[in-house]
N, C-alpha and C positions, 0 to 999 in steps of 0.2 A: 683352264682345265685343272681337273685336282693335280695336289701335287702328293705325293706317294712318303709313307710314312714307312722306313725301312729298320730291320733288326739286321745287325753286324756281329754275328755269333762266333766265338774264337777267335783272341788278337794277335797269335804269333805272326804268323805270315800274313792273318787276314787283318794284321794291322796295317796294312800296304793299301788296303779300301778304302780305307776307313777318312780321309783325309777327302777322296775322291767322291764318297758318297753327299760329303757333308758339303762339298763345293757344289756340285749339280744342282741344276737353277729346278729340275725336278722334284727335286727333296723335299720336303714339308719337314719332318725330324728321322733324325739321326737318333737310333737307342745302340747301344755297347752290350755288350756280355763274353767275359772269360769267368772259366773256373778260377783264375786266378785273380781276385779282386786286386791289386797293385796294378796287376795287365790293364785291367779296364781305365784304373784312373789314368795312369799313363799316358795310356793313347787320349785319350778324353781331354788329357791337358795340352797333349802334341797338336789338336787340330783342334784346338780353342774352345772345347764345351760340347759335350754331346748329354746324354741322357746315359743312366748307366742301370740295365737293368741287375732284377736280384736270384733269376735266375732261367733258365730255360723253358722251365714249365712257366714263368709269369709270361713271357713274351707270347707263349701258346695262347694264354688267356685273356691277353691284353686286343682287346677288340679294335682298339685304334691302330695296330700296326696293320700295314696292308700286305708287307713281305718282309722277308727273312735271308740273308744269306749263310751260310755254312760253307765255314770256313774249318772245321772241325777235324777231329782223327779218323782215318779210311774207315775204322772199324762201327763207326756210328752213322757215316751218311745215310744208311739205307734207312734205320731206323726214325733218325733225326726226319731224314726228306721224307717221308711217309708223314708223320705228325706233323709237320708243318703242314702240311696239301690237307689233311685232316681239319685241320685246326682252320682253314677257309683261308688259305695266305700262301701268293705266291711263293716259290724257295727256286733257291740258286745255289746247287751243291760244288764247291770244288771238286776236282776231281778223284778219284773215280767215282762212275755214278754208283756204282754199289762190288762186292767181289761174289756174287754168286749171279745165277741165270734166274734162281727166285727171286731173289732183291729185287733183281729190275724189274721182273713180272710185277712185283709189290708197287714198287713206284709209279709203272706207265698205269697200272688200275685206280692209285689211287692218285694220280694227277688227272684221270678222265672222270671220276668220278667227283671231283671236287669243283671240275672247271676252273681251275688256276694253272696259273702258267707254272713250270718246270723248266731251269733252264742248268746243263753241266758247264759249267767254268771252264773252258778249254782254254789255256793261255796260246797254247801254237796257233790256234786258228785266226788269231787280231794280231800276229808280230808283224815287223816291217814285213820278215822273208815271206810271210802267206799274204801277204798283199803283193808282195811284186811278183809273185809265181801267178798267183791271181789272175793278176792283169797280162802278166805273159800269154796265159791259157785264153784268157778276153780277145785279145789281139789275134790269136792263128799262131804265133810264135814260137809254140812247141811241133807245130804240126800234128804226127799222130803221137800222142804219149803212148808210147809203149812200155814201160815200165814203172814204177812206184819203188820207194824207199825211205825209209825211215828209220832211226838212231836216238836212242836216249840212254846214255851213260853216264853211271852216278855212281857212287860209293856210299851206302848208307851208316857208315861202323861210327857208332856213338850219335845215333839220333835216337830219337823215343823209344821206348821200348816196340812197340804195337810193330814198326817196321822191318825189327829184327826177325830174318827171314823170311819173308814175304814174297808169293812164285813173283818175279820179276813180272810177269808179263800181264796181272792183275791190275799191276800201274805201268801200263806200255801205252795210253792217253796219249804221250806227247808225241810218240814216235807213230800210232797209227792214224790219228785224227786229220794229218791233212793229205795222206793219202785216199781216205773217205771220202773228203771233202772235195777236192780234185779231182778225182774219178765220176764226180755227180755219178757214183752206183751204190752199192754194199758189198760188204765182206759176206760172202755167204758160206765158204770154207778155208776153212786151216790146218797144214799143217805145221806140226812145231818139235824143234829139240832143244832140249838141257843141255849146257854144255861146263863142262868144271867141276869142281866140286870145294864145300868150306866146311867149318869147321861143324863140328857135330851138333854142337848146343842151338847152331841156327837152324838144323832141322825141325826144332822141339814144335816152333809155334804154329806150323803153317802146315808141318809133313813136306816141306818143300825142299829138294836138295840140290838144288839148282843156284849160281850165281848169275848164271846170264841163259836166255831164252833166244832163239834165232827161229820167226818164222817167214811161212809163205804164202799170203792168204789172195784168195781166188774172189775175184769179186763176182755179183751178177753179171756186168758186161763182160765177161771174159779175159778182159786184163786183170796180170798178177802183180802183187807188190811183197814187199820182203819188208821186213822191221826185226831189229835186235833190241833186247832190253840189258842194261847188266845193273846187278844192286848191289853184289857183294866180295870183295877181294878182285878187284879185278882194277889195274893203277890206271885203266885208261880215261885222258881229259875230261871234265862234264865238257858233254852235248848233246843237244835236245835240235836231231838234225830231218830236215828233210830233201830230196830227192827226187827231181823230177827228168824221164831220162823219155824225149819225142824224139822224129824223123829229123827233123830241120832246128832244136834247138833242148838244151838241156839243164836244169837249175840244181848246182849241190852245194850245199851250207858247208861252210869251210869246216877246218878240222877239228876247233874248237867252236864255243859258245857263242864267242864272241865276235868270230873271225868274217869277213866278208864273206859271200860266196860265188863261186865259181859260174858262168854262164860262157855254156859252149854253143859258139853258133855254126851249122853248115852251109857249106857254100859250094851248091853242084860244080862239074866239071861242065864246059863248053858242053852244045847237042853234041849226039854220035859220041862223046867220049866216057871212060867209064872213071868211076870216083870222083874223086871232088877233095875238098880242105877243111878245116875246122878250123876257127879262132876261138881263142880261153881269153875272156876276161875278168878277172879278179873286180867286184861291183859292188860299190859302197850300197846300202840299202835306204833309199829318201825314207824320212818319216811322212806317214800315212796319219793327217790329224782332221785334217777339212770337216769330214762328217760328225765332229764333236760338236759339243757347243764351246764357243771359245774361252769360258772358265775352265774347260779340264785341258786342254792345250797343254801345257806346261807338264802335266803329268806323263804325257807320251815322251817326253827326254828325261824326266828326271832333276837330278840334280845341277844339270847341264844347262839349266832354263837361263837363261838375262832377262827380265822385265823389260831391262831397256832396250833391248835389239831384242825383241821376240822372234821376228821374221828368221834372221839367221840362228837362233837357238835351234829353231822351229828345225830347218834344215838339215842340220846333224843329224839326230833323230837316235844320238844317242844316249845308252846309262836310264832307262827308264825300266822298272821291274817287267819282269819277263816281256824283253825287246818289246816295251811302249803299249803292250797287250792289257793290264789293266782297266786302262779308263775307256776301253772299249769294249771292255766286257760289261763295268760296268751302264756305261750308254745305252749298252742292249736290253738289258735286264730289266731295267728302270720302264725305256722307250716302250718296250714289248707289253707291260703291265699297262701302262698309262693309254697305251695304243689299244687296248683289247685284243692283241694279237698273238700268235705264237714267237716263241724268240727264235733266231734260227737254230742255236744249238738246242732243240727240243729234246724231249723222250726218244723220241724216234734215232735223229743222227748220235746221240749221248748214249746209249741203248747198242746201237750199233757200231762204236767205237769201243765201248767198255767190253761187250758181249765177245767183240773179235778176241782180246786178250783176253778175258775167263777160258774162254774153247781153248786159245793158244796153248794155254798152261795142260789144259786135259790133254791135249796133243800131246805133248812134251813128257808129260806123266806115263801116256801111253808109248814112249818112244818115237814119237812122230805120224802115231796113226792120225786120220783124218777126222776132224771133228767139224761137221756140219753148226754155222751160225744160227739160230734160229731166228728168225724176223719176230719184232715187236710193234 
């Protein structure tokens, strides 16, 4: 089968691919590109020799690459992922898929109109915890979910500039994505409030006077889920949390990032009697590696890998960028192209994950009034 010729666009964070792309037994070449030529050689030395392009418009025109990832600054994805689907070459945008409801209108037109796959970067959707909530929902284990919930708390004070100020819930991704996902429904309304208030100068860029966002959103099947975003003055821990709250069992990511999570089981009471018990179990989360190929193995732990006991590395399952999520994104993206298929985070579920927080924020803007999702 061919093997796929990819572009690695932006190496700050998206130098964490980069290593991953270049191991995948899919790969044909690996090309590089930062604004910042040091970046590119860097990473290029870090994972032994890649190709280093000379700038974004040559990858556009370079007819041997077959895809693109973007890895870039929120304020460019829309346009970036447009051009690339333009230019006849899959793309795979980190997140968000865009911050307006035209953006995304732009991308899902001009992803069907190109016939390349489109895939948004969700890191929560491949971590351990959305695997073994996964498998719980597989099993019957939650019984009926009756509610959703999700958390991403961060402090952005001294990052790029582009994020100072920014409505929180534009990048509410990590927190609303595996309630989507879980729900197999959609977000079709929201409502949303501001809550706090910072310093003046972070009003300037966005109009946004919000540090943290708190919404409700109403999916098609009629169950509801909550998600909080916080971005600015606000001391509480990073976590990037979700929330799964059924009849007979319940999944909640501990209190930090890092922390195991919670799984509460019920246990009726005898016939004829009423109530029943709960057990909490504090539950390490196995790494989720099988469906890799077994060169990116190693990348679902991290730094944590031994060569020589791979098995028990393997097991841990931890210290890998965004809990082991990675080289499972990338396996999709790669797989999805090669397969002629769609990837599963398409336009569609990326569309409606992003969409849910553009509306959020209009909520919030509006005080909480209700802002209708529009489907893509």
């Amino acid at each position: 089968m061919k093997k796929l010729n990819v572009a690695l666009v932006g190496l700050g964070f998206g130098g964490a691919f980069a290593g991953i792309y270049k191991e995948h037994p899919d790969i044909g070449e690996l090309i590089l590109f930062d604004t910042r030529p040091e970046i590119s050689a860097r990473v290029s030395d870090h994972i032994g020799g890649a190709k280093i392009a000379d700038s974004f418009e040559a990858i556009l025109a370079d007819p041997s690459i077959d895809a693109v990832h973007l890895v870039t600054p929120i304020p460019l994805h829309a346009d970036q992922t447009v051009a690339v689907l333009e230019s006849g070459k899959h793309c795979a945008c980190t997140v968000p898929m865009a911050t307006s409801l035209e953006d995304i209108r732009r991308i899902v037109e001009a992803k069907r109109k190109s016939g390349k796959n489109y895939m948004m970067m969700e890191t929560t959707l491949y971590t351990y915890q959305y695997f073994y909530a996964a498998k719980m929902k597989e099993e019957g284990r939650f019984g009926k979910i009756q509610f959703f919930r999700g958390s991403h708390y961060q402090d952005m004070a001294n990052w790029p500039d582009y994020w100072m100020g920014l409505p929180p819930m534009w990048y509410g991704t990590h927190a609303i994505a595996p309630m989507v996902a879980l729900s197999g429904s959609r977000i079709c309304r929201v409502n949303c409030f501001g809550s706090g208030t910072m310093e003046e100068w972070l009003h300037e860029q966005y109009g946004n006077p919000f540090p943290v966002e708190s919404a409700l959103f109403e999916f098609e099947s009629g169950i509801k889920g909550e998600a909080t975003r916080s971005l600015f003055e606000c001391a509480r821990v990073y976590q990037e949390g979700m929330f799964v709250y059924g009849s007979d069992a319940c999944f909640e990511w501990g209190f930090a990032d890092g922390s195991d999570p919670y799984i509460t089981t019920f246990h009726p009471a005898q016939e004829g009697k009423r109530g029943g018990w709960s057990d909490v179990k504090v539950t390490p989360m196995p790494n989720h590696y099988e469906d890799l190929p077994e060169q990116l193995w190693h990348f679902t732990v991290g730094g944590n890998y031994d060569p020589l006991n791979p098995q028990e590395s393997l097991k841990k399952g931890a210290g890998a960028g965004h809990h082991g999520s990675h080289a499972h994104l990338v396996h999709e993206f790669v797989r999805s192209c090669i397969e002629e298929r769609k990837p599963w985070i398409d336009e569609v579920l990326g569309a409606n994950i992003t969409a849910a927080g553009i509306c959020a924020h209009e909520s919030a803007m509006k005080n909480g009034e209700a802002v209708i999702v529009p489907e893509f």
